[in-house]
N, C-alpha and C positions, 0 to 999 in steps of 0.2 A: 504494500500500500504506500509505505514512505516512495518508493522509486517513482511510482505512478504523481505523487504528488512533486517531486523534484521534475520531473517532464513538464510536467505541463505548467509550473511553476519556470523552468529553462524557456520553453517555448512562449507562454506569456512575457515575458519578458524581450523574449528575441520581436518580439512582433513589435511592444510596443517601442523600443528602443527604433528597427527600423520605419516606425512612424513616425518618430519626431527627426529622425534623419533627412526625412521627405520632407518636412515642413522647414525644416533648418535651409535643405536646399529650395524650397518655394520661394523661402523667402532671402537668401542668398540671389536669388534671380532677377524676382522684382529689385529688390536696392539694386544690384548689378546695372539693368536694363535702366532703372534712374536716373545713374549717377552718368550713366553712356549718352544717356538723351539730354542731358542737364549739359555737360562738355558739347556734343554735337551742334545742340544749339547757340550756346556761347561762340563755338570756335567761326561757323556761319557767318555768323553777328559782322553789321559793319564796325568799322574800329578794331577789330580783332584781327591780327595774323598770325598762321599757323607755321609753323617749325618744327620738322622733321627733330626727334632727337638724333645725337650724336650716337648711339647706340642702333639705331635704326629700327628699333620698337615701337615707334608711333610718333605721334606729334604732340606740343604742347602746343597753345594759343595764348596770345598776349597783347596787352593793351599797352600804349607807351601813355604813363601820367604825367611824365614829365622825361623832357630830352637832356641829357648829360652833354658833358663839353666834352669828355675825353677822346679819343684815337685811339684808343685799345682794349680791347676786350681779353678779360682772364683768359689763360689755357685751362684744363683739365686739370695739370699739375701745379696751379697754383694757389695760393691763400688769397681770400678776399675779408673785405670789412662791409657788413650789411647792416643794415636795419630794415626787420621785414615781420609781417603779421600773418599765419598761416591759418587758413578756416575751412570749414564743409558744410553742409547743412546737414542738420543731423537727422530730421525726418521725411521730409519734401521740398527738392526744389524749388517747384511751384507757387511754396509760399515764400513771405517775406519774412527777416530775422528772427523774428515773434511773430506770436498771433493766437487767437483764444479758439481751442478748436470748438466746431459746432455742435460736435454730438456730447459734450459734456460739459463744457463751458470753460475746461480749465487752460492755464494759461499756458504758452509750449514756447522754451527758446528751442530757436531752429536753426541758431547760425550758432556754431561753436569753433571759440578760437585756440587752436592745440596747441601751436607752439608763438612765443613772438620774441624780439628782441630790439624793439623800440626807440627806448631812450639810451642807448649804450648799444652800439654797435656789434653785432657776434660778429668771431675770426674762425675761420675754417676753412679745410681744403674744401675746392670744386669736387673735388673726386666724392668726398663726403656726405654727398647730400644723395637722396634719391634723382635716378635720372631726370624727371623733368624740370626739377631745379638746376641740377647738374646744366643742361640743357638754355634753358632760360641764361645763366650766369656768362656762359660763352660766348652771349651776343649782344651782353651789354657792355656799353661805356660808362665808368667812373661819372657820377652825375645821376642818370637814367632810374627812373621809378618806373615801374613796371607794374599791372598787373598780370599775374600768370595762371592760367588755370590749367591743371595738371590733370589728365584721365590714369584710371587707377592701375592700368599700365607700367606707367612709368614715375606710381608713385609709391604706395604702400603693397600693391602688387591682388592678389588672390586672397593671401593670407592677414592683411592687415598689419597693424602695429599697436603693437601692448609694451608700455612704459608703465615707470611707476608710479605718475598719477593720470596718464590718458590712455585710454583705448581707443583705437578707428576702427572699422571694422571693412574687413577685406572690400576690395570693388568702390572704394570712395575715392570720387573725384574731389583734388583738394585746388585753394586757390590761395595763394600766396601776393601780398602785395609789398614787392622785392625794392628798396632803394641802393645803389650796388656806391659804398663811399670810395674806397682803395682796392685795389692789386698789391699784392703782395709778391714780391717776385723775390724767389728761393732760390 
């Protein structure tokens, strides 16, 4: 009787485990297919040009917010000095930062900022960054504000990014608004 009861006790379990596996990838799909329509459209958009990365994985799209003076763009192997603010939305595109959803009334941020470096400048290799930053960094001049929005390609990838106080999660398109100050040449 015990054996009878470990069976189907294994097998309940196997079924519902492959249930939520379906529903994990249901909804891996829909975000996916979001975050792909959300870049598609952006990258469309007038004001926007698209740039093949340097890995040859896809393109980023960018908006110039302002023109730099300089004559040279980082390489690959160089250190730069930025201040920049990186974000996604965290539930729909379609909406704007906030907003109070309908069916409950409650209130929803939808623009989340994961990483930034503002008032103080970060210093890092180009090589360092995920490709579509990577990517972006290459073709700007010393001066140049950008914004960049990155498909999840050639950002956090399939799997996402878990730190120790943010998660993304896999297939998110991010968007970055990059001022590039110095080159650092090594």
């Amino acid at each position: 009787m015990k054996l009878k009861h470990l069976v189907f006790f294994l097998f309940a379990s196997a079924l519902l485990f492959s249930a939520c596996e379906k529903d994990k990838e249901e909804i891996d799909t829909v975000w996916k297919e979001a975050n792909e329509a959300a870049f598609a459209k952006t990258a469309a958009s007038s004001g926007y040009t698209k740039l093949e990365s340097q890995s040859k994985n896809g393109s980023i799209a960018y908006k110039v917010l302002k023109a730099g003076s300089g004559t040279e763009s980082p390489l690959f192997s160089d250190k730069v000095k930025v201040k920049y603010v990186g974000w996604y939305k965290r539930f729909d595109w379609t909406k704007g930062d906030t907003y109070v959803d309908e069916s409950n009334g409650n209130f929803i941020t939808n623009k989340i900022e994961f990483d930034k470096s503002l008032e103080i400048p970060a210093t890092f290799s180009v090589s360092n960054v995920v490709d579509g930053f990577s990517t972006a960094l290459q073709y700007m001049v010393v001066g140049d504000k950008w914004e960049v929005w990155i498909p999840w390609k050639l950002g956090y990838g399939s799997s996402g990014y878990s730190g120790s106080s943010q998660t993304i999660e896999g297939y998110t398109t991010l968007v970055f608004e990059v001022e590039l100050e110095e080159i650092i040449k090594e």
